[in-house]
mmCIF file of the C-alpha atoms, coordinates in Angstrom:
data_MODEL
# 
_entry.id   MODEL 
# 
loop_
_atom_site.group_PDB 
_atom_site.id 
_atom_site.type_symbol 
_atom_site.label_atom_id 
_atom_site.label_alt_id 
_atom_site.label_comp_id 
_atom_site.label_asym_id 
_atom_site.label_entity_id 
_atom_site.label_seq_id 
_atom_site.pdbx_PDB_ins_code 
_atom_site.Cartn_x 
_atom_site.Cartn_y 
_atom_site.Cartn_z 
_atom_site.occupancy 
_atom_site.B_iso_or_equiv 
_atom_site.pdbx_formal_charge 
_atom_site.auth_seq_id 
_atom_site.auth_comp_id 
_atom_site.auth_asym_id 
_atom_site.auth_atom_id 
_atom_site.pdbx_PDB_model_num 
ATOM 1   C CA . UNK A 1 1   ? 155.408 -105.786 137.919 1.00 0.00 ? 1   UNK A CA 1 
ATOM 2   C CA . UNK A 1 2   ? 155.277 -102.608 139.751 1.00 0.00 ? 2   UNK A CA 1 
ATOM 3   C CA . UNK A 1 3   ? 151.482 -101.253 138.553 1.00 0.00 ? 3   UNK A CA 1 
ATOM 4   C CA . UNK A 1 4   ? 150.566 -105.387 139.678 1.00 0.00 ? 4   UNK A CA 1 
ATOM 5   C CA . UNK A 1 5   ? 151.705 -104.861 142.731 1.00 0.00 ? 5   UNK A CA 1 
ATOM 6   C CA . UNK A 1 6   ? 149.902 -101.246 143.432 1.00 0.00 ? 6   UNK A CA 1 
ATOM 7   C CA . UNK A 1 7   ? 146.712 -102.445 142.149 1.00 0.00 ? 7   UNK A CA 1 
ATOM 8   C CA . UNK A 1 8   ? 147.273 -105.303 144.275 1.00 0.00 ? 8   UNK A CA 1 
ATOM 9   C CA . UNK A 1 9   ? 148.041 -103.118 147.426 1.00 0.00 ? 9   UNK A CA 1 
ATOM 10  C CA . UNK A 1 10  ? 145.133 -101.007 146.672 1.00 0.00 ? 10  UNK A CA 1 
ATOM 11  C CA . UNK A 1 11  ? 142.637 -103.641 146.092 1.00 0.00 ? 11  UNK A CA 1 
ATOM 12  C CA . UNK A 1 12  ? 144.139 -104.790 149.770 1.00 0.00 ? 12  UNK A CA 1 
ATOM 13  C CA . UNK A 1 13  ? 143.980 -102.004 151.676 1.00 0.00 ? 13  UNK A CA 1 
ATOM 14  C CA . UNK A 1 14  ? 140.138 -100.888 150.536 1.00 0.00 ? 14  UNK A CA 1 
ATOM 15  C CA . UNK A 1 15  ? 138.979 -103.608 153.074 1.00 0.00 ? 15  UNK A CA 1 
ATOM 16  C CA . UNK A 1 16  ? 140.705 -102.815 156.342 1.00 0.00 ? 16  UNK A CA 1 
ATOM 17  C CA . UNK A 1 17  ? 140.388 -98.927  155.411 1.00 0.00 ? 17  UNK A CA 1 
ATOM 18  C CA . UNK A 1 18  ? 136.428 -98.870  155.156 1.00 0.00 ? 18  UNK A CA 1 
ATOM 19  C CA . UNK A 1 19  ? 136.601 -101.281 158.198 1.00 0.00 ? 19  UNK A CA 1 
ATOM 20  C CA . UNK A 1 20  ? 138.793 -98.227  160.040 1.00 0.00 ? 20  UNK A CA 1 
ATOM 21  C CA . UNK A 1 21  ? 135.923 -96.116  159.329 1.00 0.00 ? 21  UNK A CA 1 
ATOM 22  C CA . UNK A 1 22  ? 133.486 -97.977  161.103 1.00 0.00 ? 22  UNK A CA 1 
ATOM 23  C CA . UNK A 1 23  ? 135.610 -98.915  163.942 1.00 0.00 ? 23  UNK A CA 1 
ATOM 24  C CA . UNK A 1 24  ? 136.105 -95.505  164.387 1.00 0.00 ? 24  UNK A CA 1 
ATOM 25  C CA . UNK A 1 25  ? 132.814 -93.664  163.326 1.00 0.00 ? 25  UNK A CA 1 
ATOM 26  C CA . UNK A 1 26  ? 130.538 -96.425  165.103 1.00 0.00 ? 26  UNK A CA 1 
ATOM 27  C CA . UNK A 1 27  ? 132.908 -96.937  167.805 1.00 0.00 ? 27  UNK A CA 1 
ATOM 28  C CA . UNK A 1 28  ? 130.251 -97.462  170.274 1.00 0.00 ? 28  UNK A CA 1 
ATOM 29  C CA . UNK A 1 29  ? 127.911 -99.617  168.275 1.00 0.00 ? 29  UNK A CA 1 
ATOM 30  C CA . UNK A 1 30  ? 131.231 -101.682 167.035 1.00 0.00 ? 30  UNK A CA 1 
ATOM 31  C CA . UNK A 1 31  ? 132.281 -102.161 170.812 1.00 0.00 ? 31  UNK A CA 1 
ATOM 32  C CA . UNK A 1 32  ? 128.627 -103.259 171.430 1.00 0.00 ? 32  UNK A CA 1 
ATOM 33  C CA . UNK A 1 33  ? 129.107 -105.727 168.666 1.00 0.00 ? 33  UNK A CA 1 
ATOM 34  C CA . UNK A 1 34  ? 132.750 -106.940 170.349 1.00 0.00 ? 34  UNK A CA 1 
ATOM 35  C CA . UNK A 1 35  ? 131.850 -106.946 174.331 1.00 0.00 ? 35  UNK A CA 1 
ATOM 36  C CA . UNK A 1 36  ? 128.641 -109.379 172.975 1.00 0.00 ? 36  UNK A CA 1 
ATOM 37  C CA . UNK A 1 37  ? 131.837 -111.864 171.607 1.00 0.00 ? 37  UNK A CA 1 
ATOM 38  C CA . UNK A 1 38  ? 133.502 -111.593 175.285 1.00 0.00 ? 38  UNK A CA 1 
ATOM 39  C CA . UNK A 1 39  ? 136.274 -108.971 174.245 1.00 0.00 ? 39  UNK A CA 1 
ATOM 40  C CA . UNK A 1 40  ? 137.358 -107.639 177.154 1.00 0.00 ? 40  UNK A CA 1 
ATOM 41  C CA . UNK A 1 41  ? 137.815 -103.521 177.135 1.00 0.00 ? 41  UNK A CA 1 
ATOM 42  C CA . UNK A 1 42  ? 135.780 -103.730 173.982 1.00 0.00 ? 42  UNK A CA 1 
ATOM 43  C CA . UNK A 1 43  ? 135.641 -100.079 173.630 1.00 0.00 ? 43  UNK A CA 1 
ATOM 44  C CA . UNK A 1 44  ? 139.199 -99.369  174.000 1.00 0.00 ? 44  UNK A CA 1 
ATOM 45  C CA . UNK A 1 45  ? 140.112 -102.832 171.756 1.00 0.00 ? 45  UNK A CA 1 
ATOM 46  C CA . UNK A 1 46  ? 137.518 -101.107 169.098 1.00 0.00 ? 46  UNK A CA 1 
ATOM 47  C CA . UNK A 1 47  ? 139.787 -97.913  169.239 1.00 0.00 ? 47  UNK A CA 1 
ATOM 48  C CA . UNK A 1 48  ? 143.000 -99.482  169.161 1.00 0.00 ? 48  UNK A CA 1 
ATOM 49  C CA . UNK A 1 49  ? 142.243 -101.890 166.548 1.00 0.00 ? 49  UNK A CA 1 
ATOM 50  C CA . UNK A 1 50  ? 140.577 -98.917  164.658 1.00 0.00 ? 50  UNK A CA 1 
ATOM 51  C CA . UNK A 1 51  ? 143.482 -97.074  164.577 1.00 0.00 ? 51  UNK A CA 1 
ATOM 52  C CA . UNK A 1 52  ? 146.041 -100.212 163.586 1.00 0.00 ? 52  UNK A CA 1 
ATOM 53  C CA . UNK A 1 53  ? 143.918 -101.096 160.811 1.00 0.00 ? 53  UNK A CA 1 
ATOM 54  C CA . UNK A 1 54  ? 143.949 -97.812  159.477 1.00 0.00 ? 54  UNK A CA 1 
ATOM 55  C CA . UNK A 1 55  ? 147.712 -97.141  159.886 1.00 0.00 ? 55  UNK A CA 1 
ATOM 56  C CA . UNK A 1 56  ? 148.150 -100.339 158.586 1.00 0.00 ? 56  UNK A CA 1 
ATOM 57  C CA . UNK A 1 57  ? 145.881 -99.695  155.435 1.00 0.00 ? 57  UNK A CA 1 
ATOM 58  C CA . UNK A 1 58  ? 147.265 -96.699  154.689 1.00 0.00 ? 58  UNK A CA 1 
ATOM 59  C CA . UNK A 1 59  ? 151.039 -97.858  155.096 1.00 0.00 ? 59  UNK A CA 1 
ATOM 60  C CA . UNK A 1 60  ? 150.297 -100.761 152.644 1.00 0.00 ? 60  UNK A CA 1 
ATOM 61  C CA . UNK A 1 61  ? 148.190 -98.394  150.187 1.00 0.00 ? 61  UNK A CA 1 
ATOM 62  C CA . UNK A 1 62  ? 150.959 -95.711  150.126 1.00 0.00 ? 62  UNK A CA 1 
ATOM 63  C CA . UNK A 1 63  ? 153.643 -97.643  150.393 1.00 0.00 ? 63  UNK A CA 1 
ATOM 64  C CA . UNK A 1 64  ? 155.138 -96.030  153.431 1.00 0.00 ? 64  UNK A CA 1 
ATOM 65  C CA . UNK A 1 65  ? 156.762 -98.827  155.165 1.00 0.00 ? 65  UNK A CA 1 
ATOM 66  C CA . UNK A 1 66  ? 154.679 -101.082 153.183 1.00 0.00 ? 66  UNK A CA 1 
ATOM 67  C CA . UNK A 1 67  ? 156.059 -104.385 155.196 1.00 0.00 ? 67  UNK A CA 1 
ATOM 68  C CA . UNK A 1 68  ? 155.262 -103.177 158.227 1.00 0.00 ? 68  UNK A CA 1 
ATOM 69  C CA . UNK A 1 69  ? 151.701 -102.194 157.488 1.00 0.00 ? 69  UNK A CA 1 
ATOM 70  C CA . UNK A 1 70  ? 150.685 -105.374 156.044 1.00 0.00 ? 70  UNK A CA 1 
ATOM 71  C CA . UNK A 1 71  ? 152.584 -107.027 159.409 1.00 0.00 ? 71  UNK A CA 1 
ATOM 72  C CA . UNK A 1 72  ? 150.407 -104.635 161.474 1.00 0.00 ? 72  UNK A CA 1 
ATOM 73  C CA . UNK A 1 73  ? 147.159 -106.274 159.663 1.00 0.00 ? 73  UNK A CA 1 
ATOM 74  C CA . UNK A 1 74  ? 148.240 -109.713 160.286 1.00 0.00 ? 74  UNK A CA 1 
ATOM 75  C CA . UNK A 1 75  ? 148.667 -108.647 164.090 1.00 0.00 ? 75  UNK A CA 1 
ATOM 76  C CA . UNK A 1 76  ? 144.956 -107.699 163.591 1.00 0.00 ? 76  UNK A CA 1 
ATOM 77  C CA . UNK A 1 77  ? 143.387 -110.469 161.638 1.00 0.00 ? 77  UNK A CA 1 
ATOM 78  C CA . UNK A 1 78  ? 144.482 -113.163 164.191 1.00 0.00 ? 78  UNK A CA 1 
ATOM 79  C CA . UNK A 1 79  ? 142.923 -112.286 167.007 1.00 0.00 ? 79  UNK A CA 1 
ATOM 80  C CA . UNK A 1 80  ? 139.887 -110.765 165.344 1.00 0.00 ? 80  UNK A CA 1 
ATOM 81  C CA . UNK A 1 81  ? 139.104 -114.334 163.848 1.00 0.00 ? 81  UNK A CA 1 
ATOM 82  C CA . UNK A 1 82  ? 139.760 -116.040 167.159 1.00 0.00 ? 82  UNK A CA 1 
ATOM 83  C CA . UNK A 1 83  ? 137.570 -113.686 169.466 1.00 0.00 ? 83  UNK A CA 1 
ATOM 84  C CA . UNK A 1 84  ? 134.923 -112.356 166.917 1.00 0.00 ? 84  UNK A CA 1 
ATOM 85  C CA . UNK A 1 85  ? 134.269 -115.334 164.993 1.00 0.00 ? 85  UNK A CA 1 
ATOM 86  C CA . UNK A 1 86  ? 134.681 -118.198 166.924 1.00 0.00 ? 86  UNK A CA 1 
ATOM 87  C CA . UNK A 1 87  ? 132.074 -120.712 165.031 1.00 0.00 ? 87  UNK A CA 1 
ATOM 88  C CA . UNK A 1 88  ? 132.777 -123.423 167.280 1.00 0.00 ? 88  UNK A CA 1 
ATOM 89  C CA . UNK A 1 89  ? 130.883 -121.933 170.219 1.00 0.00 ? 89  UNK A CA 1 
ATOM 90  C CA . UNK A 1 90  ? 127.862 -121.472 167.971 1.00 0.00 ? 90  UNK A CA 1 
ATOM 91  C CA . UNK A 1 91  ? 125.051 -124.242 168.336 1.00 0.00 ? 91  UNK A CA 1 
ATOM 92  C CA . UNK A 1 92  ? 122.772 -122.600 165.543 1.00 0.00 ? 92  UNK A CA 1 
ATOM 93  C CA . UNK A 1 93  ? 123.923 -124.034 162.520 1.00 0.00 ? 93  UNK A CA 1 
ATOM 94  C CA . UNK A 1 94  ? 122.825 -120.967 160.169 1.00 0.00 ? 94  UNK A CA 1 
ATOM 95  C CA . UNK A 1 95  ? 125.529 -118.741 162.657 1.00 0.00 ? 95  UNK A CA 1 
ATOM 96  C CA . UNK A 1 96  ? 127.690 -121.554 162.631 1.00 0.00 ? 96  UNK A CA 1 
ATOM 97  C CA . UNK A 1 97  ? 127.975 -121.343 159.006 1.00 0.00 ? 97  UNK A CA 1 
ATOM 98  C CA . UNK A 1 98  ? 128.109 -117.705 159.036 1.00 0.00 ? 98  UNK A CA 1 
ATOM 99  C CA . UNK A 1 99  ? 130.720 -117.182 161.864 1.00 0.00 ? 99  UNK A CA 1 
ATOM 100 C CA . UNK A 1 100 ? 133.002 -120.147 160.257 1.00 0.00 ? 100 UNK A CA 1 
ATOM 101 C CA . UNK A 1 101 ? 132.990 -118.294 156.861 1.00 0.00 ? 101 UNK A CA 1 
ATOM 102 C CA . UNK A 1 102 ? 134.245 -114.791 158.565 1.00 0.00 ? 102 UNK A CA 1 
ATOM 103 C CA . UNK A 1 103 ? 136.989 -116.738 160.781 1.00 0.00 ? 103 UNK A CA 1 
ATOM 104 C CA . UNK A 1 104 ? 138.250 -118.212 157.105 1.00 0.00 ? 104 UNK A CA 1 
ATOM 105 C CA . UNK A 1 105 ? 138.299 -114.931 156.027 1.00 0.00 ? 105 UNK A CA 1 
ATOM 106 C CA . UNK A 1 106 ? 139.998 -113.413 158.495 1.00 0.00 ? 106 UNK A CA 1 
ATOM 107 C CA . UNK A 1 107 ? 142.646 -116.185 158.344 1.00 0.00 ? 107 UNK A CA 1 
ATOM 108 C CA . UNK A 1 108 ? 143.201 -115.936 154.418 1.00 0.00 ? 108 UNK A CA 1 
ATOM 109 C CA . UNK A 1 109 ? 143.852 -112.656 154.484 1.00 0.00 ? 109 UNK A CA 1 
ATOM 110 C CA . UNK A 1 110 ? 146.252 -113.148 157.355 1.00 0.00 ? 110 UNK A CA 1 
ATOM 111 C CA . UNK A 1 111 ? 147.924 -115.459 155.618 1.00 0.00 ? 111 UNK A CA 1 
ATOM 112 C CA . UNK A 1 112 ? 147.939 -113.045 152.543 1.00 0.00 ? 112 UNK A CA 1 
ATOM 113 C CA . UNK A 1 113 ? 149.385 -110.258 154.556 1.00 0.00 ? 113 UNK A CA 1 
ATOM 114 C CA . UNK A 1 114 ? 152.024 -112.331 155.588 1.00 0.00 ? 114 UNK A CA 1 
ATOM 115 C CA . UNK A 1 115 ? 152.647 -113.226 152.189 1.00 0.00 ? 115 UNK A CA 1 
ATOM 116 C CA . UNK A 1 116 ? 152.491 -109.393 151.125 1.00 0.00 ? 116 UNK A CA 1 
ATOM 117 C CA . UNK A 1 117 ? 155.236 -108.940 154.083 1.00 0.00 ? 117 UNK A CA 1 
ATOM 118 C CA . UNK A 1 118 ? 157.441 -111.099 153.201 1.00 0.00 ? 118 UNK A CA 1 
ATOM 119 C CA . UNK A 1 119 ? 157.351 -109.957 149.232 1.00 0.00 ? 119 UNK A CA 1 
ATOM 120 C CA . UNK A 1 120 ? 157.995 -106.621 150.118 1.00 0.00 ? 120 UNK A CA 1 
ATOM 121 C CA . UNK A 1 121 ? 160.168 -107.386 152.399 1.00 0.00 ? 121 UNK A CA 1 
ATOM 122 C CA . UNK A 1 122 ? 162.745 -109.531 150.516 1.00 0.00 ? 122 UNK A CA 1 
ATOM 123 C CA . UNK A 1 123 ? 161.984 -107.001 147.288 1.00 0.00 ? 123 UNK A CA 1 
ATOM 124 C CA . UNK A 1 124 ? 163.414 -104.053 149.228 1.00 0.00 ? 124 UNK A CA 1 
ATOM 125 C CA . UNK A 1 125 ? 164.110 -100.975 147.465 1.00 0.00 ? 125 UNK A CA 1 
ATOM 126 C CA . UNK A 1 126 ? 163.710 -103.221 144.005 1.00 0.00 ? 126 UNK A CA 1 
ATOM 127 C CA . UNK A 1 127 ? 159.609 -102.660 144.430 1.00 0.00 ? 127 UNK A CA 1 
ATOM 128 C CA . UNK A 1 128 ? 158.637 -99.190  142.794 1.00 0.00 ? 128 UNK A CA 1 
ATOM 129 C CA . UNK A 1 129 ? 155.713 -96.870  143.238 1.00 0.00 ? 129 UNK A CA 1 
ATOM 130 C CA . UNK A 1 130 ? 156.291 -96.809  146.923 1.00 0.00 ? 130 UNK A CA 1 
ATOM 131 C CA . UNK A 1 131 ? 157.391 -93.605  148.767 1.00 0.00 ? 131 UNK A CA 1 
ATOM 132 C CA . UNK A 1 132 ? 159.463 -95.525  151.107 1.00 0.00 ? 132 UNK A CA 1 
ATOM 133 C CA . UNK A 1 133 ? 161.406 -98.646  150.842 1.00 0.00 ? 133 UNK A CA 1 
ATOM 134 C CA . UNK A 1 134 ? 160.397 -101.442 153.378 1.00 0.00 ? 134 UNK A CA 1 
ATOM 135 C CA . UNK A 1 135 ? 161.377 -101.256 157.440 1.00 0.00 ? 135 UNK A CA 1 
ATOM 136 C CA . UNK A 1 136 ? 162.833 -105.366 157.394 1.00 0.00 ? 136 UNK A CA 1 
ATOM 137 C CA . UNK A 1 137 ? 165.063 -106.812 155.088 1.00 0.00 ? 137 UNK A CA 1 
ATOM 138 C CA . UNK A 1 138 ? 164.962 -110.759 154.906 1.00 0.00 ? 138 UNK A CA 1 
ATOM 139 C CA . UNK A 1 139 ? 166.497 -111.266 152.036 1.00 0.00 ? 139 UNK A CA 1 
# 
């Protein structure tokens, strides 16, 4: 189960750490992007949310306080579906369409960080090819 699992956390963490580079190579274009959605600060939320989803990414990919990494993405994948994609303001139906697919997205893989959380979480020190064990314990 343990090579699943690290395939699994790789195949994860590819997303939100290609998505780090851009938020933090294209800052200014990204924050463009964001302030255009109504984020306020969207320079500053670019940066931070660059940053968590590459701590985050990493954590989950290494294994370095795995749980905590895949919490941190949740933190991120909430909001970003909320503010970026919010398909109900749209009154094109083509961006309607296109926004509503990104907010389901964003909201599946919330729910599958969650789910990644918890499993690390209640494995503990059980789960192998990690360098750390996990920061909670609910089992």
């Amino acid at each position: 189960m343990d090579i699943l699992v690290l395939i699994g956390r790789i195949l994860f963490s590819a997303l939100f750490l290609g998505s780090a580079v851009g938020h933090l190579t294209q800052t200014k274009a990204m924050a463009g992007y964001a302030s255009s959605k109504g984020v306020p600060q969207a320079f500053a939320a670019t940066l931070v949310s660059g940053v968590v989803i590459a701590a985050g990414g990493l954590m989950v990919l290494l294994g370095i306080w795995a749980d905590l990494g895949a919490l941190l993405l949740a933190i991120f994948l909430v909001p970003t579906a909320i503010l970026m994609h919010a398909f109900w303001k749209e009154t094109d139906a083509q961006a309607r369409q296109g926004e509503m697919v990104q907010f389901q997205k964003d909201i599946a893989l919330a729910g599958a960080a969650i789910m990644l959380f918890a499993l690390i979480s209640f494995a503990g020190d059980e789960l192998g090819l990690t360098i750390t064990g996990p920061l909670f314990d609910i089992s």
